[in-house]
C-alpha positions, 0 to 999 in steps of 0.5 A: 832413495829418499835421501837422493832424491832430497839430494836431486831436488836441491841440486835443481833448486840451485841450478835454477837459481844460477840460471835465473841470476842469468836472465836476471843479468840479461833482463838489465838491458832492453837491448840484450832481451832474448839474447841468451836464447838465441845464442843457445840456439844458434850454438846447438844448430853450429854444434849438430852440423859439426856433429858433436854428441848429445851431451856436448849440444846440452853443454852449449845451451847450457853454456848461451844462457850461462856465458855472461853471468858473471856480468851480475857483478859488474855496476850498471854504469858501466855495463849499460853505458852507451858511450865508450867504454874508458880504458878502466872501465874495460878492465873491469868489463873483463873481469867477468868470465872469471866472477861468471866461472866462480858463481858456477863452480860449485855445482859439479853439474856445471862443470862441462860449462866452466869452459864456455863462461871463463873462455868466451871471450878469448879470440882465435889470433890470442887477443882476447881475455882473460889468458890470451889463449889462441886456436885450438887452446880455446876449447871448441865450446867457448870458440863457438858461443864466442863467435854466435855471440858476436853475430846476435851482438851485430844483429840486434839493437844496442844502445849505441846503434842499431841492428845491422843486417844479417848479410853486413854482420857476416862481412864484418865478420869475414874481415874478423876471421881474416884479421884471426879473431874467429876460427876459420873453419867454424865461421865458414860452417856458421856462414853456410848455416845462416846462408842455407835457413 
């Protein structure tokens, strides 16, 4: 019994560690404070109207704070740029759902997470990173953090604008989902849901 529970200690010293490095990679930008949180919130209040188990509401917490981790890796040059991003520049932005994926991977607690850091940056039509990956092959987790991230990105302040309201977020959302970047089903839900509180 001592000797697991040493074993249990050590797996939350590691797991605070991971956690911490990603707060620390959101407390690099000013703009994006807090932005974490929300999304856990958000994707847990998405995630309890369409009903999915306990298990899977911990996985999308989990999942709003872990998503962007591997952004730690990423020079701040590029990822506090408040231009446009060059072609090159892009291509390094997208490396990091899958630099994300390897920081976590050897926890075997995380394991229900791998899916939401490597996919969330995949869209519904196949036009995101990293594999293309469309509809229902985008695990239901990842389709979700995705599209509350887009929402929190819209309705905050970045360097390069400011926060748009939440009723203009949600049209160009709309025009999102018709031109087949977001689930249809879950951005309906997630309009009701924003619309009702």
């Amino acid at each position: 019994l001592l000797k697991l529970r040493s074993y249990i200690s050590e797996l939350e010293h590691a797991e605070q560690v991971i956690f911490s490095l990603a707060r620390a990679v959101e407390a690099k930008d000013n703009y994006t404070e807090g932005h974490c949180e929300r999304l856990s919130i958000l994707a847990q209040y998405l995630g309890t109207e369409l009903q999915l188990a306990e298990e899977d509401l911990l996985v999308l917490k989990r999942g709003g704070i872990l998503h962007d981790i591997g952004k730690i890796a990423i020079d701040d040059s590029i990822l506090l740029k408040p231009g446009p991003l060059t072609a090159e520049e892009f291509e390094i932005i997208k490396t990091h759902p899958e630099i994300g994926e390897n920081i976590c991977r050897p926890l075997k607690t995380l394991k229900p997470v791998l899916p939401i850091i490597r996919y969330h940056q995949e869209r519904f039509n196949g036009s995101g990173y990293p594999e293309g990956l469309t509809k229902q092959e985008i695990p239901i987790h990842a389709r979700i953090i995705g599209l509350v991230d887009c929402y929190d990105a819209l309705t905050t302040d970045r360097t390069y604008r400011k926060a748009l309201p939440s009723d203009f977020a949600l049209q160009i959302m709309n025009k999102e989902t018709e031109a087949g970047l977001w689930d249809p089903d879950l951005f309906k839900l997630f309009k009701e849901i924003l619309e009702s509180e």
